[in-house]
N, C-alpha and C positions, 0 to 999 in steps of 0.2 A: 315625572317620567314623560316625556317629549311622545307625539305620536306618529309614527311615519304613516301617510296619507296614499292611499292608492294613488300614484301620478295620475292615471286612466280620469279620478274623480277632477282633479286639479285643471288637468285638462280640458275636460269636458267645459267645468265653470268657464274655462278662461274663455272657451271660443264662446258659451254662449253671452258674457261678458260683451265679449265684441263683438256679436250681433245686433247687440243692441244699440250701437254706434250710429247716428244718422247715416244717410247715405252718402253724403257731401264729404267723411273722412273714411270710406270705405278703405282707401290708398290706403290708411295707416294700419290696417287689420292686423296686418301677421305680428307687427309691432306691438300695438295696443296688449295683442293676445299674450304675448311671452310680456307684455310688465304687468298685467292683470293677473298673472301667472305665477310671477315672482313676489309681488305684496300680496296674492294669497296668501303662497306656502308661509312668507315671514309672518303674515298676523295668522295664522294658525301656529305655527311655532310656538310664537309666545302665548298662547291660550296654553300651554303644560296640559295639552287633552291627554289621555289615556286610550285604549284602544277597550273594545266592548269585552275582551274575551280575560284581559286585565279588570275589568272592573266589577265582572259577576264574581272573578277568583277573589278578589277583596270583597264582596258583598257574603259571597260566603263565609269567608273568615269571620268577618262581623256578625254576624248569626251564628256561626257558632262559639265564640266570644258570648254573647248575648246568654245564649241557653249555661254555659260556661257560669258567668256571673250570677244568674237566675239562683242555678243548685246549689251557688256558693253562698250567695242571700239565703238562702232556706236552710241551710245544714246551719250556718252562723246563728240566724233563730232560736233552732233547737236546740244547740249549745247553750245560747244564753239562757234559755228556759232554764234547759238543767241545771245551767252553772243556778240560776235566780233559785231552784227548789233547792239545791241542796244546802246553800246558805241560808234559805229560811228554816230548813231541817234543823242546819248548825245553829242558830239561831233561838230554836223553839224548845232543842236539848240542852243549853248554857244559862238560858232563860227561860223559864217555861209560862205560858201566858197566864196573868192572872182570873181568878175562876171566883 
C-alpha cells in the first residue's frame, strides 16, 4: 500500500535540498527544487511505505492474532492431555498392568 506524503513535507525537503547548493548555482534554485522534488516523491513511492495510522491498525491485528494463537496453543494441550488420559484409561481397562 503506496503512502501519499504530506506535499507541505516534500516540499520543505526540496527547498532545503537546494539550499544547500553552492552559491555559484544559486540561478538554478527554483529548478534544482521541483527535480529534487520529483525524485523525492518517486523513490518514496517505490519504498511501498505505509502511513503510521495504517500500521498501529495492523500492529493491532497482530496482537490480537497473537493472544488468538496463544488460547488456541493452550486449549490444543488440554485436549491432547485428555485425549492422552483417556487412551491410557482405554488402555489400562483392555490391559490391565501387570502386578
Amino acid at each position: 500500500m503506496a503512502m501519499n506524503l504530506d506535499p507541505r513535507f516534500l516540499d520543505d525537503l526540496a527547498r532545503k535540498l537546494s539550499e544547500s547548493v553552492p552559491p555559484q548555482l544559486q540561478a538554478l534554485k527554483s529548478d534544482m527544487e521541483a527535480n529534487f522534488k520529483s525524485v523525492l516523491q518517486a523513490g518514496l513511492n517505490r519504498l511501498d511505505l505505509v502511513t503510521r495510522q495504517e500500521f498501529d491498525v495492523q500492529a493491532g491485528v497482530l496482537a490480537r492474532t497473537r493472544e488468538k494463537i496463544g488460547s488456541l496453543e493452550a486449549r490444543l494441550a488440554q485436549l491432547e492431555a485428555e485425549l492422552a488420559r483417556k487412551e491410557q484409561d482405554e488402555r489400562e481397562r483392555v490391559e490391565p498392568p501387570l502386578q
